[in-house]
LOBA-114754 format. One line per field, with one value per atom (N, C-alpha, C): residue number from 1; atom name; x, y, z. Coordinates in steps of 0.2 Angstrom, whole numbers. Atoms other than C-alpha are relative to their C-alpha. Layout:
BEGIN
palo: NUM ...
zapa: CA ...
east: X ...
north: Y ...
up: Z ...
//
This chain:
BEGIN
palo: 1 1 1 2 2 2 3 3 3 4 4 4 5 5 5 6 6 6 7 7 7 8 8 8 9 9 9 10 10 10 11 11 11 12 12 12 13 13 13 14 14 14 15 15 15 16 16 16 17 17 17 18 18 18 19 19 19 20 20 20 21 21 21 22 22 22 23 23 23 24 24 24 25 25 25 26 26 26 27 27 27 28 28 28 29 29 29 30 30 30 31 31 31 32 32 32 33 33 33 34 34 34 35 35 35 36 36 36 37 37 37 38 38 38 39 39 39 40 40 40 41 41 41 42 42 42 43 43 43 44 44 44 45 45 45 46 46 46 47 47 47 48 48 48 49 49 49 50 50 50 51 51 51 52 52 52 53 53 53 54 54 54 55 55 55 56 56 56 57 57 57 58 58 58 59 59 59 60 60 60 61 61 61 62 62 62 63 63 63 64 64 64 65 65 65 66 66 66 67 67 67 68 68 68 69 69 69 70 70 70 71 71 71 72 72 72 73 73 73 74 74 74 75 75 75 76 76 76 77 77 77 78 78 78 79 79 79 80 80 80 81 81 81 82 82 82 83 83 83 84 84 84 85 85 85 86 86 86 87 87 87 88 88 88 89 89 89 90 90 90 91 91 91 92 92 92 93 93 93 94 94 94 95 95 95 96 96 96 97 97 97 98 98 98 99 99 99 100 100 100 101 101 101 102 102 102 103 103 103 104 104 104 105 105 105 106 106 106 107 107 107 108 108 108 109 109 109 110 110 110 111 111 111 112 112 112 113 113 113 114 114 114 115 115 115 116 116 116 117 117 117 118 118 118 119 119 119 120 120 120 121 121 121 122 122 122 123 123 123 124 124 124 125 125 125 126 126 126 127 127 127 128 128 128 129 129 129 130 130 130 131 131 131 132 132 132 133 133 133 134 134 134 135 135 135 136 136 136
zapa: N CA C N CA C N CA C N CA C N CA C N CA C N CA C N CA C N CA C N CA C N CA C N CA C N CA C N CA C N CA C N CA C N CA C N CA C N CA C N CA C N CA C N CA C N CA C N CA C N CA C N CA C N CA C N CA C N CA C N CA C N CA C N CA C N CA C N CA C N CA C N CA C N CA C N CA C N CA C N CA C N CA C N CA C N CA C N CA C N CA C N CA C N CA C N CA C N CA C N CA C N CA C N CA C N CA C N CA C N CA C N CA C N CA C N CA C N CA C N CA C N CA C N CA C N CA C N CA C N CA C N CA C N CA C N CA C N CA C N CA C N CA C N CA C N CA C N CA C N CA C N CA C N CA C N CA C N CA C N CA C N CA C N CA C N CA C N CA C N CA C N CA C N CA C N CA C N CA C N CA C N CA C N CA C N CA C N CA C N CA C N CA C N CA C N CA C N CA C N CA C N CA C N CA C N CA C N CA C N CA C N CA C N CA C N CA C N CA C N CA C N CA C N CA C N CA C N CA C N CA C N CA C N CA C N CA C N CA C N CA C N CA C N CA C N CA C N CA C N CA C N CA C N CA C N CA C N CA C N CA C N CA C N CA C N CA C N CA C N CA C N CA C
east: -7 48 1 -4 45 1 -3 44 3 -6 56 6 -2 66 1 2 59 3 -3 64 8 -8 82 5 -1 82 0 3 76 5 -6 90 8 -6 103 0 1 98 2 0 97 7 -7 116 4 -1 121 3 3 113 3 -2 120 5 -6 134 7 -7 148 2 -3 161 -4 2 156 -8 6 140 -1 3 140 4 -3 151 -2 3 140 -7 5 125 0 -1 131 4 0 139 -6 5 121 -5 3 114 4 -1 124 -1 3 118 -6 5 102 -3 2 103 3 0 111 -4 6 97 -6 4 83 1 -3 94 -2 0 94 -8 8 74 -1 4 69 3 1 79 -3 5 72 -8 4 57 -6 -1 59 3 -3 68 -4 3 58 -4 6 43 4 -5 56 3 -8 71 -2 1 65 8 -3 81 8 -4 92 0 -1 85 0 -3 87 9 -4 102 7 0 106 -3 6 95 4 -3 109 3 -4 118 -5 6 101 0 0 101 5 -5 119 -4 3 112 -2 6 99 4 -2 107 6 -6 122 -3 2 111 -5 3 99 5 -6 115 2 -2 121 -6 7 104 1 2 102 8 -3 120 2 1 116 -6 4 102 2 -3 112 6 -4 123 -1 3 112 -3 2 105 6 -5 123 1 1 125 -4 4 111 0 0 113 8 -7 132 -1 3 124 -2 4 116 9 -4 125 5 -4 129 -1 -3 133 4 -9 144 3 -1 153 7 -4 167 -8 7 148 -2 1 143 5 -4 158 1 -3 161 -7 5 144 2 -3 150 4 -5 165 -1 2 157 -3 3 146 2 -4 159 3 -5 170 -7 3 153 0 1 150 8 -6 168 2 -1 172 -6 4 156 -6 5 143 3 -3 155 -1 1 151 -6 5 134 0 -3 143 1 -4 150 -8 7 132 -6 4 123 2 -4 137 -2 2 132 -7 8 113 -1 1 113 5 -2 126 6 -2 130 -1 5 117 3 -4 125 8 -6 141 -2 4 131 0 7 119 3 -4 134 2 0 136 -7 5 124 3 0 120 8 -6 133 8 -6 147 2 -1 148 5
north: 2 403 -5 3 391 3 -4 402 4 -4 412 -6 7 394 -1 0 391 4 -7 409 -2 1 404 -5 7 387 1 -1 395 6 -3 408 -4 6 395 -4 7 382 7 -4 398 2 -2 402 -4 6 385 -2 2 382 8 -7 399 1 4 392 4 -8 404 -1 3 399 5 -6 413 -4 1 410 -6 6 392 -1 2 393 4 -5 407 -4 5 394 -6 7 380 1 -5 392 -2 -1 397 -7 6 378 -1 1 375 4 -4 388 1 2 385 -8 6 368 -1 -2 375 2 0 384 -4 6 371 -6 5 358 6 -3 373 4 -1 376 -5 8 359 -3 0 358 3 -4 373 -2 2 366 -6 6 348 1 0 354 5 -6 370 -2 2 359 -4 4 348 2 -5 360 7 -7 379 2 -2 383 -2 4 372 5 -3 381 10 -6 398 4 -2 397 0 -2 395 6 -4 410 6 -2 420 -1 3 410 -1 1 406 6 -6 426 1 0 425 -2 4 411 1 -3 419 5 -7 436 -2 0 428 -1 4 415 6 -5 430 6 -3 441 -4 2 428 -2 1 424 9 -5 444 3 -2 445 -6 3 430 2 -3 438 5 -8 456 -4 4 443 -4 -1 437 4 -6 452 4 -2 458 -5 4 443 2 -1 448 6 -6 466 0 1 461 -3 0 456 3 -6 471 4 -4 482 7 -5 496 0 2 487 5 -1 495 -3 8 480 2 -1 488 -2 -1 491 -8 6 473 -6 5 462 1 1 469 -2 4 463 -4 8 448 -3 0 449 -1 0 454 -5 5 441 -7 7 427 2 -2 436 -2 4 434 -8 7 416 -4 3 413 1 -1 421 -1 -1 423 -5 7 408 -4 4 398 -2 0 403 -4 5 395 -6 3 381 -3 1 385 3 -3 394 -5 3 379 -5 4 368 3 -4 382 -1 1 379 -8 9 360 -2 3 357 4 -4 371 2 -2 371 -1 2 360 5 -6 372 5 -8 387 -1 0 381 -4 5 370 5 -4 383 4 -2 390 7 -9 409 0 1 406 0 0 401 4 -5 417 5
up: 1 12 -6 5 0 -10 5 -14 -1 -3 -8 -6 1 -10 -7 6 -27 -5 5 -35 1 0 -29 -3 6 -37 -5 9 -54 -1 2 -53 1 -1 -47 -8 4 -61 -8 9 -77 0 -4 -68 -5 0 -69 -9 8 -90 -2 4 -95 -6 5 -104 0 -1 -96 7 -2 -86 9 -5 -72 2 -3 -71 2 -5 -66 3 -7 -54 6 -3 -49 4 -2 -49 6 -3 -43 8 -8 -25 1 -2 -25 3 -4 -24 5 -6 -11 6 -6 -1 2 3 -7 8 -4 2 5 -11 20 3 -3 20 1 0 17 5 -6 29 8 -3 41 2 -2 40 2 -4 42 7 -10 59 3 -4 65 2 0 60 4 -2 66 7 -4 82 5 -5 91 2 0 95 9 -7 109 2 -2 109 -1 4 107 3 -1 115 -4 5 104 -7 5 90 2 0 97 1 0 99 -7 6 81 -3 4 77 -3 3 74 -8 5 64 -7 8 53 -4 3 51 -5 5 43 -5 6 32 -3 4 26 -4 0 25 -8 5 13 -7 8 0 -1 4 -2 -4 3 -6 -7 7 -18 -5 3 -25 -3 5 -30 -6 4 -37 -5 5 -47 -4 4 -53 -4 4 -57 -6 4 -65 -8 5 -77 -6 2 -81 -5 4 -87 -6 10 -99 -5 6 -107 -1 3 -108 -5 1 -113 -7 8 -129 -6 5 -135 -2 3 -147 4 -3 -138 10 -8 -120 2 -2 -107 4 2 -109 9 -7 -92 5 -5 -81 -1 1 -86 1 0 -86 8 -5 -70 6 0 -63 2 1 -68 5 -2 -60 9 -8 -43 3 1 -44 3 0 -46 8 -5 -32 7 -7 -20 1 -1 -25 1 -1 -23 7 -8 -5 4 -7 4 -1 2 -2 6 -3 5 8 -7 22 3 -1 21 2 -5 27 5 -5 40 7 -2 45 2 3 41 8 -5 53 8 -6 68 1 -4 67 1 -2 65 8 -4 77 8 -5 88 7 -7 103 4 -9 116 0 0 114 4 -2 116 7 -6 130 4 -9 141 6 -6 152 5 -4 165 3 0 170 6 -5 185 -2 1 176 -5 1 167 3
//
């Protein structure tokens, strides 16, 4: 996981420095999802050894979270890739801007959710787990 982690920080951080309005807000989404997950592993990690069922029962929610910041992590990666194909001579500058476009639209709508993903595994168990089989 940690150079999973690692690779998402170094696509985050080239996002960020890229010098385009798009791309650091594409970056700077990406760190914060970055660091729900990371928060969101060291519970798990800190927490299953006392609580396994506390952190089971964020297990879904860690899937979201994962599932989104690996999303925005590869469409800051296709994002970057179009910048710099968006350079060359014979770009195709619609195929590429829109990329871009896509990009910004994930890091704008659905990043965000990491969050609310991040808020469900730290502090969603007792919710979950206050009911007993019976009272179903």
């Amino acid at each position: 996981m940690k150079g999973l982690v690692a690779e998402m920080h170094q696509v985050s951080k080239q996002a960020t420095e890229a010098g385009a309005e798009d791309l650091s807000a594409i970056g700077t989404a990406l760190s914060v999802g970055i660091a729900a997950v990371e928060e969101a592993t060291a519970y798990i990690l800190n927490t299953f050894g006392q609580n396994p069922r506390a952190v089971a029962a964020g297990s879904v929610p860690y899937l979201m979270l994962l599932g989104t910041v690996c999303g925005g992590w590869q469409m800051a990666r296709a994002a970057l890739v179009a910048q710099k194909k968006l350079a060359a001579a014979n770009a195709d500058e619609s195929f590429y801007q829109a990329k871009i476009a896509t990009a910004r639209f994930y890091a704008d709508h659905l990043l965000p959710r990491s969050a609310s993903y991040r808020h469900e595994i730290l502090n969603g168990a007792a919710s979950t787990l206050r009911l007993d089989e019976g009272q179903f």
